[in-house]
C-alpha positions, 0 to 999 in steps of 0.5 A: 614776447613781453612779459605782460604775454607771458602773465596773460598765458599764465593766468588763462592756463589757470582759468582753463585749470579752473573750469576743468576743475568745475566740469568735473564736479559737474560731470561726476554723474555722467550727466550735465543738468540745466542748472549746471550748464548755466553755470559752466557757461556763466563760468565760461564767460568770466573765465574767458573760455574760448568755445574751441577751449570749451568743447575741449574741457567738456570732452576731457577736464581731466587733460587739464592741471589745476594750476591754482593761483598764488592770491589766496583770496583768489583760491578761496574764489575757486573754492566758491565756483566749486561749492556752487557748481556742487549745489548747481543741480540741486543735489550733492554727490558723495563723489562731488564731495571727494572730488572737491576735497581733491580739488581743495588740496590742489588750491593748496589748502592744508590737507589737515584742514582740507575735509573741514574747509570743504565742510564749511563751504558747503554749509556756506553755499547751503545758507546763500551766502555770497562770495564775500561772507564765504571768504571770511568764514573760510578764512576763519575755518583756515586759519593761516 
């Protein structure tokens, strides 16, 4: 196994974590809307999730670790695809929110700072902001 194998299998073990981490916003009420199944197969496709990987996420994301990339910016991308899926079904869960701050710690975003970048994030994705904006206004709530 070469190296770029090795890398390739590393970086689709993140995306898996990713999506299991989308779908358990997205199936917090026990209910996946239109909006939301949009946006998980949208994400599917980005994150090239196979449809075997898919249906098994779907069944049980919480089988799956987070394993959050090393980039930060990368992280902050995560964070977006979370906020988004939050808003997906037109309303935010109180437990949507806990679930994302928890989510937010395992992207290794300071626990400290985790309930305000959260904050941020959801007032960013509230106001349409794109995912370029949203990465320089949680770099500035961050601060690292």
């Amino acid at each position: 196994m070469s190296i770029s194998d090795l890398y390739a299998s590393g970086k689709h073990k993140q995306e898996i974590g990713h999506f299991a981490s989308v779908v358990k916003i997205a199936k917090i009420d026990n209910v996946i809307s239109e909006g939301e199944q949009k946006l998980l197969d949208r994400a599917a496709v980005k994150l090239n999730i196979s449809t075997e990987e898919y249906t098994e996420i779907l069944k049980s994301p919480e089988k799956f670790p987070v394993n959050p990339p090393v980039s930060y910016d990368e992280r902050i991308e995560r964070l977006y695809r979370l906020t988004k899926m939050i808003f997906a079904d037109e309303s935010v869960d109180r437990d949507e929110v806990i679930i994302m701050r928890k989510i937010a710690v395992a992207l290794q975003f300071p626990t400290d700072n985790v309930e305000k970048v959260c904050d941020e994030a959801i007032h960013l994705i509230l106001n349409n902001n794109e995912l370029d904006a949203f990465t320089e206004a949680i770099k500035k709530v961050n601060l690292i």
